[in-house]
C-alpha positions, 0 to 999 in steps of 0.5 A: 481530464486529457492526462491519464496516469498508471496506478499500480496497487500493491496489496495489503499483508494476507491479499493478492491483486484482486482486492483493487479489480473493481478499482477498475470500474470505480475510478474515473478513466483517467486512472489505469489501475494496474494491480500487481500481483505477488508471488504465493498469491492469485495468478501466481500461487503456485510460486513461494511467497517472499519472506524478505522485504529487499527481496520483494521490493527489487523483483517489483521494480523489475518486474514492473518496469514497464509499467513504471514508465511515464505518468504512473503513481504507486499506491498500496495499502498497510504493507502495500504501503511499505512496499510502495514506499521501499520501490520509490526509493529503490526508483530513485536510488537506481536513478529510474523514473520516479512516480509522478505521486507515492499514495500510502494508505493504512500504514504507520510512516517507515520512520515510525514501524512498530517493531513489536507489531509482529512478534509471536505472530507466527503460528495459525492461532496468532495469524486467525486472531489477527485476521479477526482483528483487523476485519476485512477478510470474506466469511467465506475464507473462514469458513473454507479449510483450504481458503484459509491455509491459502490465506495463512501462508500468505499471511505469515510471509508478508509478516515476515517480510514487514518484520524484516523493514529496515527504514534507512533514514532515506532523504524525503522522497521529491515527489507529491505523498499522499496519506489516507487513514481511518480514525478508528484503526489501532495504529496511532495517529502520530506514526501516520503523521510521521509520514510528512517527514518522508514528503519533499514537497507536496504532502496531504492526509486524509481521514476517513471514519472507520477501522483498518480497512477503511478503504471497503467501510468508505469506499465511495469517499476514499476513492473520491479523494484518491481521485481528487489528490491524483488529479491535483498531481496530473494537473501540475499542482505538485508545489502546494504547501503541506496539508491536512484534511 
């Protein structure tokens, strides 16, 4: 494929940038995976992480200018996928390029945020159980005392900055959405559903067998169509009718 396209990759709740490194080695060279990395995290550790979603989101937009040029496409996966979602707004409200796709992943739609999902989680024991909960986080962060206060730091922020979303009832965004879920996460399959009323043209929604963190369960077949969906969109198929895989 001639046409190459940035994908920047905001991480989930707890990560940093890392998490999409090998992204780098796995897509096709057409995809330039740009990892973004945020404060209190990775290379930027030694800064405070963020604890309002509006805040985050404009910082992003700034700080990613320039990669938000051209043909690029956002992704992000469980509160990656908010924060992808809030800067595609934030894009177009500022009158900035849009992405060319918004890929969502592990989340419930803005519309559809369970506002219960974070209350009381705001003490280690919580923050652990839920790290437990939802797997993908190394042993070896458990069993690190300075690992682990790392990860709940981070954790208890990005908590809070998912608390604090506030869906606006914003007009479907003009771009192609494309959603990828796990059949076995706890998020119901109505509030992932729910993202086609954010679509304002081209909308799809892959399944996948496994929990959460189906993205590392099936890494192989979730990349595969991440390519296949970027690839219908660099193509110019940006018209299709809804569809469901």
């Amino acid at each position: 494929m001639e046409t190459s396209v940035s994908l920047l990759c905001l991480p989930c709740a707890g990560a940093s940038a890392t998490m999409y490194l090998r992204w780098r080695r796995l897509l096709p060279g057409w995809i330039r995976v740009v990892p973004v990395e945020l404060p209190g995290r990775g290379s930027r550790s030694a800064e405070s992480p963020l604890r309002n979603f509006d805040s985050l989101v404009v910082q992003v937009c700034a700080e990613q200018a320039e990669a938000m040029r051209g043909n690029f496409a956002i992704f992000g996966h469980s509160m990656g996928a908010l924060l992808a979602y809030g800067i595609a707004c934030r894009l177009r409200a500022m009158g900035r390029e849009l992405p060319v796709a918004l890929l969502a992943s592990g989340s419930s739609a803005p519309s559809r945020r369970d506002p219960a999902r974070f209350a009381g989680k705001t003490d280690d024991a919580s923050l652990i159980a839920d790290l437990r909960k939802q797997g993908g986080t190394p042993e070896e962060v458990f069993a690190s005392a300075e690992l682990m206060r790392i990860t709940l730091d981070v954790l208890g922020a990005d908590y809070r900055v998912c608390e604090g979303f506030r869906h606006a009832d914003e007009a479907p965004l003009p771009v192609p959405l494309h959603v990828f879920a796990g059949r076995d996460d706890d998020i119901e399959a109505e509030r992932i559903h729910a993202w086609s009323a954010e679509a304002g043209g081209v909308f799809t929604l892959d399944w996948f067998d496994g929990g959460h963190f189906f993205i590392r369960q099936q890494e192989a077949a979730f990349l595969a169509a991440l390519s296949q969906r970027l690839g219908q969109v660099v193509a110019g198929d940006r018209h299709a009718t809804h569809a469901l895989a």
